[in-house]
C-alpha positions as CSV (number, residue, x, y, z in Angstrom):
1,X,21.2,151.4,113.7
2,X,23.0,154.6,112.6
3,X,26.4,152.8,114.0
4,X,25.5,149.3,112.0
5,X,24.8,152.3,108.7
6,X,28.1,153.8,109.0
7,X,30.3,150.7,109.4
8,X,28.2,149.6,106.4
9,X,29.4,152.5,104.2
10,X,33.2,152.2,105.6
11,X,33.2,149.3,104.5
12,X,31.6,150.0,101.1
13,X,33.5,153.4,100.2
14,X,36.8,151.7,99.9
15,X,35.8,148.8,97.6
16,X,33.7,151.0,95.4
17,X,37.3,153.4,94.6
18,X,38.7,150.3,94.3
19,X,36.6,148.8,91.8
20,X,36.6,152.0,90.0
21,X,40.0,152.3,89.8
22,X,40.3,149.2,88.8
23,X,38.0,149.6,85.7
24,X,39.8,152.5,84.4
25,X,42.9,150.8,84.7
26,X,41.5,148.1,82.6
27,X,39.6,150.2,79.8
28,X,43.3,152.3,79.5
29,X,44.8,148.5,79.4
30,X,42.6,147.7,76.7
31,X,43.1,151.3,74.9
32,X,46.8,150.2,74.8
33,X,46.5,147.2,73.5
34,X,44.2,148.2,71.1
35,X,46.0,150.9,70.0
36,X,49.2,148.6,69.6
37,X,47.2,145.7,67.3
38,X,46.0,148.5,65.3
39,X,48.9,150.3,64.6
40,X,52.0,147.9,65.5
41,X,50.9,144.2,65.2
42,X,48.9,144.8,62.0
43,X,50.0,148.6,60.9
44,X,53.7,147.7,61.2
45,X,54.0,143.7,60.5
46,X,50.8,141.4,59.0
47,X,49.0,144.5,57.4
48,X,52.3,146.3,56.0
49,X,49.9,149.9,56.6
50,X,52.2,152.5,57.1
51,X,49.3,154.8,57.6
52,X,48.1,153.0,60.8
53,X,51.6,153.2,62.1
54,X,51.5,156.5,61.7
55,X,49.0,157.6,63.6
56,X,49.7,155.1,66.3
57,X,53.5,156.2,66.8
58,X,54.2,159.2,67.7
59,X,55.9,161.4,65.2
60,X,59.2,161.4,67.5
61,X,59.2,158.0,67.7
62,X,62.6,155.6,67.5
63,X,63.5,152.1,68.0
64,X,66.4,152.0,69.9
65,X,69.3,149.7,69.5
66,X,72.9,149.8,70.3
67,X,76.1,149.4,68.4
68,X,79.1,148.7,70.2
69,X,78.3,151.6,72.9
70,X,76.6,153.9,70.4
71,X,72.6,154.0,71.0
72,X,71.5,154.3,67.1
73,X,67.9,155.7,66.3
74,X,65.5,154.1,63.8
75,X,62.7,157.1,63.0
76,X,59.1,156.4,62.7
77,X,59.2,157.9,59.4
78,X,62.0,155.7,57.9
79,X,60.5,152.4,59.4
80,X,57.1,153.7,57.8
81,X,58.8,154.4,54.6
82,X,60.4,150.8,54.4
83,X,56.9,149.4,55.3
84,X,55.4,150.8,52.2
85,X,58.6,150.2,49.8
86,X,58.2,146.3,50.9
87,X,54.4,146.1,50.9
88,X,54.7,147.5,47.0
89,X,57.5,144.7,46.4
90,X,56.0,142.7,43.7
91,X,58.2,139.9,45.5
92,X,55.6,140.3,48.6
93,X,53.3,138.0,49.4
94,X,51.1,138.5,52.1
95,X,49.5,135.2,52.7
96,X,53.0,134.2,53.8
97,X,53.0,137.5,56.1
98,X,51.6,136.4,59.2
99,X,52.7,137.3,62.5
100,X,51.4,135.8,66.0
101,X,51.5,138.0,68.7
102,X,51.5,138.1,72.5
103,X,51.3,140.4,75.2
104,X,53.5,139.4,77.5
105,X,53.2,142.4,80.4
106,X,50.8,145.3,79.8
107,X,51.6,148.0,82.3
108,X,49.8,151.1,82.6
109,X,50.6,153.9,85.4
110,X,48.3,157.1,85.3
111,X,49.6,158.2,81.4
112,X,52.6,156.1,81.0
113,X,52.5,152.5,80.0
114,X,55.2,149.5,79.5
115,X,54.4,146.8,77.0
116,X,56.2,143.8,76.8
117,X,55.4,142.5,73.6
118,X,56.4,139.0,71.5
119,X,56.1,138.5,68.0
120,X,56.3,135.0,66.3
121,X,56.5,133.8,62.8
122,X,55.3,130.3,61.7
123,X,55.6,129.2,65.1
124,X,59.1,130.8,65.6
125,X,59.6,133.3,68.2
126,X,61.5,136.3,66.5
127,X,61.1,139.3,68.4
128,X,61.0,140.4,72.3
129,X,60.1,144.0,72.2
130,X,59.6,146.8,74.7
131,X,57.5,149.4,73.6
132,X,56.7,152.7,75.9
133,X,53.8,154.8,75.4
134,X,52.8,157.8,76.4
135,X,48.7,159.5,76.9
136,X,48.6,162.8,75.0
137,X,45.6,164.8,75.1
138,X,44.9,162.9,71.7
139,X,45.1,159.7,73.4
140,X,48.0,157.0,73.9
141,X,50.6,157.0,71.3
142,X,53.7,154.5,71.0
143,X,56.9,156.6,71.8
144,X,60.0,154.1,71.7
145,X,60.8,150.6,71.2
146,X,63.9,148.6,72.4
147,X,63.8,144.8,71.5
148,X,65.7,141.7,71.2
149,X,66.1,139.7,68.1
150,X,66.1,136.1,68.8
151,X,68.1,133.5,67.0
């Protein structure tokens, strides 16, 4: 009985750390993703909120690009800026401001994650971008983008 007990539990043990790890992986998955609709998806594009940004991106936060074989930089606090200059436009309409999303790869490792990210516009894919984050002891923030404009 005590043998049939303890194969029992070393069989158990294993798939309980598994399941466990498994379901913080997935509550730090959604974090991320939350985190990304909030301040990205609808902060940076369909809401035009430069204050969600903000406190989604971390304040050393670039987009990354290159020029020729010069990396050029894109601050948080410029792209912010811009959002609220073109969300004041009286131009701007924001019914015609609606962006479709999709998360094409959501990768999270201990408090580092890799999101692979597409954004779409009337049915159009625009954007492929790459964004890293990072968990501080305030929780995830987005620390770089790199992405790829599409024709």
């Amino acid at each position: 009985m005590k043998k049939r007990l303890l194969i029992l539990l070393i069989a158990i043990i294993p798939a309980t750390a598994f399941t466990v790890h498994t379901v913080k992986v997935s509550s730090e998955k959604e974090a991320v993703e939350d985190l990304i609709m909030k301040s990205y998806v609808h902060g940076a594009f369909n809401e035009l909120n430069p204050e969600a940004m903000l406190s989604g991106f971390h304040p050393d936060f670039a987009i990354f690009s290159s020029d020729g074989e010069t990396l050029a930089r894109y601050e948080i606090k410029t792209w912010a800026d811009g959002v609220r200059k073109r969300k004041s436009d009286p131009k701007f309409d924001a019914s015609k401001n609606v962006w479709e999303h999709n998360f094409a790869s959501v990768d999270v490792t201990g408090n580092v994650a890799a999101v692979k990210i597409e954004l779409s516009k009337s049915g159009k894919h625009i954007y492929t971008d790459y964004l890293s984050l990072i968990k501080f002891d305030s929780g995830w923030k987005i620390v770089a983008k790199v992405y790829q404009q599409h024709e």
